[in-house]
TORTORMI-465742 format. One line per 2 residues: number of its first residue (from 1); for each residue x, y, z of N, C-alpha, C, O. Coordinates in Angstrom, 3 decimals. Layout:
NUM	X,Y,Z,X,Y,Z,X,Y,Z,X,Y,Z | ... .
This chain:
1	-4.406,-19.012,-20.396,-4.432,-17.561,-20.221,-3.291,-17.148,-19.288,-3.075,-17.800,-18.265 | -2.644,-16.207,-19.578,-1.381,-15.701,-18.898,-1.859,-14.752,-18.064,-2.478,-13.829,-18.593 .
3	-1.688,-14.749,-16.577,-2.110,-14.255,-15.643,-1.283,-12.701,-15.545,-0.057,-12.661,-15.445 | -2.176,-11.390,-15.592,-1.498,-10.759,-15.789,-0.578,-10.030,-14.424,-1.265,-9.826,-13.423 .
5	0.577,-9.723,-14.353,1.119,-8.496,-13.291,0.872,-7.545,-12.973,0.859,-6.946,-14.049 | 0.536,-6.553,-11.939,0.517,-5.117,-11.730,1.748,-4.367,-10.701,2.653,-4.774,-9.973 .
7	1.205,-3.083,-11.107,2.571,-2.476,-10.636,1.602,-1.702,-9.420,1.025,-0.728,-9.903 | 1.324,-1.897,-8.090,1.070,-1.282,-7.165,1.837,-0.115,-6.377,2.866,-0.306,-5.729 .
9	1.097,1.302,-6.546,1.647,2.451,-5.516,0.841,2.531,-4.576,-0.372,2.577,-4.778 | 1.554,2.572,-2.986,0.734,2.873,-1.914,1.458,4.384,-1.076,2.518,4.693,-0.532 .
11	0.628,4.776,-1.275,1.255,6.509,-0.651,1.137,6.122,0.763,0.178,5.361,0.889 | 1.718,6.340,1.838,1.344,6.220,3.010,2.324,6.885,4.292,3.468,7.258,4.034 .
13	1.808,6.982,5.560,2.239,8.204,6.328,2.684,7.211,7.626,3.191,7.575,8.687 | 2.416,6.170,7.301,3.179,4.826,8.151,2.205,5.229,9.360,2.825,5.331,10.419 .
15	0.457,5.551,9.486,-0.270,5.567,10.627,-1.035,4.404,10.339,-1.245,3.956,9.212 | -1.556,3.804,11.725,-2.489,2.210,11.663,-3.357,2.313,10.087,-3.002,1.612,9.140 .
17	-3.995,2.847,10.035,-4.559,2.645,8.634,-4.235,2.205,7.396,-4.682,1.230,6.793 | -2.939,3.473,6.867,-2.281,2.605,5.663,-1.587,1.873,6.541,-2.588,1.837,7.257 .
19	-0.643,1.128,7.282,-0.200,0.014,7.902,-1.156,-0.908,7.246,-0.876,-1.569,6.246 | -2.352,-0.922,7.884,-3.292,-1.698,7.420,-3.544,-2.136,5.935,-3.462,-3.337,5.676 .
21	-3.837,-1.265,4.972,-3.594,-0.857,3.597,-2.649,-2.056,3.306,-3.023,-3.174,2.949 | -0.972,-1.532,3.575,-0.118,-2.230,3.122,0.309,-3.434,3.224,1.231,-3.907,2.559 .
23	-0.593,-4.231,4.398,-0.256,-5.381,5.014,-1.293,-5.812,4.181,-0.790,-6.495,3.289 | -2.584,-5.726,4.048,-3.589,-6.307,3.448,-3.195,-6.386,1.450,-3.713,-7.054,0.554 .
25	-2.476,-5.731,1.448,-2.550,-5.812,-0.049,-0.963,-6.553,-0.184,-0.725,-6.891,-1.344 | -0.057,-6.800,0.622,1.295,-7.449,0.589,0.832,-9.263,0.729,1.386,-10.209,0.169 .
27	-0.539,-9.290,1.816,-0.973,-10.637,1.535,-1.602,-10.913,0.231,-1.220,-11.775,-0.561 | -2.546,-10.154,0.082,-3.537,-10.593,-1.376,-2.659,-10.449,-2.891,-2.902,-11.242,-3.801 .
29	-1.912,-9.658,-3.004,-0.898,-9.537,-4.434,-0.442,-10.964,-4.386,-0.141,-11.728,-3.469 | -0.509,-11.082,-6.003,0.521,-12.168,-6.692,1.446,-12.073,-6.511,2.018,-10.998,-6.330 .
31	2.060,-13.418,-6.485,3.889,-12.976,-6.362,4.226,-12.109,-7.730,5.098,-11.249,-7.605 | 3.633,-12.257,-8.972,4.334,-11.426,-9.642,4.004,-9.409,-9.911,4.497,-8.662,-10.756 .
33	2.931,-9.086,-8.715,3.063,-7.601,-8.308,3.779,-7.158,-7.982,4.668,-7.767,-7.386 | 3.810,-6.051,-8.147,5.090,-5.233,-7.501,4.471,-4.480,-6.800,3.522,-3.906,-7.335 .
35	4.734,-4.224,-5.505,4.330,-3.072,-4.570,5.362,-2.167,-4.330,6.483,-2.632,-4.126 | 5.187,-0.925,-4.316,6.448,0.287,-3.635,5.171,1.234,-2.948,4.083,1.658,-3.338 .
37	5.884,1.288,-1.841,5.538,2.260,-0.570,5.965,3.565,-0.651,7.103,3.744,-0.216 | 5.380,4.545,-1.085,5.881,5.970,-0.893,5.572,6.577,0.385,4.365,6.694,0.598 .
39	6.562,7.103,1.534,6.226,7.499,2.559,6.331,8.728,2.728,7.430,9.261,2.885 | 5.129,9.430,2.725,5.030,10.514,2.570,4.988,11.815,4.105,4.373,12.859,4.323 .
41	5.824,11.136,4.725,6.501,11.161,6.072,8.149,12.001,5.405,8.689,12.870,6.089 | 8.628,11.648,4.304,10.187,11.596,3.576,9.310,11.787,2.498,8.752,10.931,1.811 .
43	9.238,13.384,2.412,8.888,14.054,1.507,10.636,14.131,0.433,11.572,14.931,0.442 | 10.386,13.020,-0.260,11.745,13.244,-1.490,10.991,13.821,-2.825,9.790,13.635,-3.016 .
45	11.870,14.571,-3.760,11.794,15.099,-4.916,10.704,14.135,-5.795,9.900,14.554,-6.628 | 10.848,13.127,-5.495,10.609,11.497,-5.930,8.895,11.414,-5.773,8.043,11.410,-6.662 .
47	8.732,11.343,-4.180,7.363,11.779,-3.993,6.554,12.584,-4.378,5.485,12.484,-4.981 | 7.216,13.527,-3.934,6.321,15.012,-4.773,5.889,14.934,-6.141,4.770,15.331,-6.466 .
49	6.470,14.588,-6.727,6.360,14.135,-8.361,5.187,13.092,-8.683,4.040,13.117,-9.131 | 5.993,12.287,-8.269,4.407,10.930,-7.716,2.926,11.160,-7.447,1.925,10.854,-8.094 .
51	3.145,11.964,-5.978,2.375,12.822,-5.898,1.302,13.547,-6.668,0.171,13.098,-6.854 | 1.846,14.942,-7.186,1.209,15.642,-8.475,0.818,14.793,-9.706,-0.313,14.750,-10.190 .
53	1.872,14.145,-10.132,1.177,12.777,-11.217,-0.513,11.992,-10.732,-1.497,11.863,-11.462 | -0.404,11.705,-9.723,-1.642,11.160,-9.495,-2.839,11.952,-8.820,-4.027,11.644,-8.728 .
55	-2.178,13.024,-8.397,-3.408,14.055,-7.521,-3.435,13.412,-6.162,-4.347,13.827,-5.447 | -2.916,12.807,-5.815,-2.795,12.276,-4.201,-2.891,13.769,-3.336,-2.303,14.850,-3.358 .
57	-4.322,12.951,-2.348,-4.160,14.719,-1.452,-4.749,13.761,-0.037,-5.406,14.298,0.856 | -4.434,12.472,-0.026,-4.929,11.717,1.273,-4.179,10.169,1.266,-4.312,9.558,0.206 .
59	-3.668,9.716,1.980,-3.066,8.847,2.811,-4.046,8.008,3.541,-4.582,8.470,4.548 | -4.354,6.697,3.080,-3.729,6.015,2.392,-4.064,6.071,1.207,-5.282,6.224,1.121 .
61	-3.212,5.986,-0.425,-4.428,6.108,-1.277,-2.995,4.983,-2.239,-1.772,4.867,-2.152 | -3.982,4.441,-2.992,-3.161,2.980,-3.797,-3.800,3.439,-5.387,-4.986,3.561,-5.693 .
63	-2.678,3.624,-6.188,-2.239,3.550,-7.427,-1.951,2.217,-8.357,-0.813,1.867,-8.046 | -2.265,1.670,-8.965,-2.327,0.556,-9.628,-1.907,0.437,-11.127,-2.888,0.843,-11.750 .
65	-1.155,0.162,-11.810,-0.507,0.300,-13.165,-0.940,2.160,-13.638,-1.565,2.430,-14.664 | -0.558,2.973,-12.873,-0.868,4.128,-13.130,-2.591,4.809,-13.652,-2.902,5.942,-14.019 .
67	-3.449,3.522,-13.474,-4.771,4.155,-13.891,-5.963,3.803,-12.708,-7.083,4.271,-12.914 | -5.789,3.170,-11.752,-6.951,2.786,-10.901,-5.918,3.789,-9.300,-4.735,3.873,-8.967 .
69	-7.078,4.272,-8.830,-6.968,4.945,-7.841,-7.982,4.731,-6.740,-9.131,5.163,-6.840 | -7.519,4.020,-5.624,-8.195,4.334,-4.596,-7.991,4.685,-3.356,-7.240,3.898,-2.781 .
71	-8.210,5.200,-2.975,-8.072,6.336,-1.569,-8.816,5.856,-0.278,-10.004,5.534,-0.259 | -8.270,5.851,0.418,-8.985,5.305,1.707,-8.632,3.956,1.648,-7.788,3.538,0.856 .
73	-9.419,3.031,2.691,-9.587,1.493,2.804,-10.375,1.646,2.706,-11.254,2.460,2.989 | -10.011,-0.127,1.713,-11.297,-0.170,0.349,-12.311,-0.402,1.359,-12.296,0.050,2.504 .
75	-13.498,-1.405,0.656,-14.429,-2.252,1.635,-14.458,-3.634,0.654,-15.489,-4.304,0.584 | -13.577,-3.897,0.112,-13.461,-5.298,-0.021,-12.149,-5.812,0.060,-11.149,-5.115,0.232 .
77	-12.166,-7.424,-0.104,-11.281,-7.856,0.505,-9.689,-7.554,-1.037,-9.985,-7.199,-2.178 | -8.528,-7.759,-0.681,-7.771,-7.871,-1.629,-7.427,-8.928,-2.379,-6.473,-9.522,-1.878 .
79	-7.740,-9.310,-3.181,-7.155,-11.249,-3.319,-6.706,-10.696,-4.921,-7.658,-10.230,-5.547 | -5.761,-10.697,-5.435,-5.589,-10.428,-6.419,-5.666,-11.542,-7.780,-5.235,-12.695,-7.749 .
81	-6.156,-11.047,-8.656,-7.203,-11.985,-9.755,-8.023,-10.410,-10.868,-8.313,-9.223,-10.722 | -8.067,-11.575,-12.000,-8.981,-10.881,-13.166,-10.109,-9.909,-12.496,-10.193,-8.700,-12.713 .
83	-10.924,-10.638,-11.676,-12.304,-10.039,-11.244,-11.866,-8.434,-10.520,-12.330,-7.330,-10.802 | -10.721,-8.831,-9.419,-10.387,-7.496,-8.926,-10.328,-6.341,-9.582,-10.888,-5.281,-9.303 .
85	-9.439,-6.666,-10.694,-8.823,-5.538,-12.122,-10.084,-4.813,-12.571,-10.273,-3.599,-12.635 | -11.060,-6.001,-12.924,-11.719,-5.448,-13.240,-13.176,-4.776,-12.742,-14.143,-4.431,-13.421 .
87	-12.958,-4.723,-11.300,-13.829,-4.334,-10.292,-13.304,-3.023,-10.272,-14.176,-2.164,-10.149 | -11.963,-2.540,-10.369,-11.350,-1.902,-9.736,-11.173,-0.326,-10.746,-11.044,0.857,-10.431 .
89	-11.262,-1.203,-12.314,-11.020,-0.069,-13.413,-12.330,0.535,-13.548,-12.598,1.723,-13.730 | -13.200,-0.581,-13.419,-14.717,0.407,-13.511,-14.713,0.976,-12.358,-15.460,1.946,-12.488 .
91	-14.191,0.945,-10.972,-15.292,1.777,-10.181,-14.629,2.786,-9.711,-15.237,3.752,-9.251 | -13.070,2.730,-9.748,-12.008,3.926,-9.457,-10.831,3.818,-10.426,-9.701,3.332,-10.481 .
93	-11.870,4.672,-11.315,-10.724,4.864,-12.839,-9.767,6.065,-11.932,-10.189,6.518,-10.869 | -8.555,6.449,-12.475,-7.784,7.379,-12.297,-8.097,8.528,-13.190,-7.575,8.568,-14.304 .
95	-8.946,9.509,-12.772,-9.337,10.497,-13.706,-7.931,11.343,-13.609,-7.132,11.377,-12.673 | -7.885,12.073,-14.989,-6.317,12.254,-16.075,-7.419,13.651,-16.798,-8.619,13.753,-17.049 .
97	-6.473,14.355,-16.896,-6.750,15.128,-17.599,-6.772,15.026,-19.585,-7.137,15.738,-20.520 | -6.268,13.956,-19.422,-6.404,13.739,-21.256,-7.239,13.057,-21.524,-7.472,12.801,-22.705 .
């Protein structure tokens, strides 16, 4: 079975919390995730967009191949694996208007 990749967004305002966020999920990701940090401190054209795409209205909040959304720190640990994915799509789908 081919282990799959994700593409991780972490919105964050660079305060202890997401710090926290981003350190905890930079250990648990596969090497083959990708993480990008949007700092929403450097409000760019870039962000804002990002932003409105996902409905982000709180810091820290983590985006995941564009459909899992979660906001806050979680309450479990990060270890990235099948089980996570799929912990993660059932319990914070990215509600979408389509």
């Amino acid at each position: 079975m081919v282990k799959q990749h994700h593409m991780i967004e972490i919105f964050s305002a660079n305060c202890p919390l997401c710090k926290h966020i981003t350190d905890d999920i930079s250990i648990g990701k596969c090497g083959g995730c990708s993480q990008t940090i949007y700092d929403v401190n450097n409000m760019t054209s870039d962000v804002k967009l990002k932003m409105k795409e996902y409905d982000v209205r709180a810091v820290p909040t983590t985006i995941i191949d564009g459909k899992i959304k979660v906001v806050g720190i979680p309450d479990f640990p990060w270890i990235c694996g099948d089980e996570l994915f799929k912990k993660l799509k059932r319990e914070y789908p990215l509600k979408t208007d389509d």
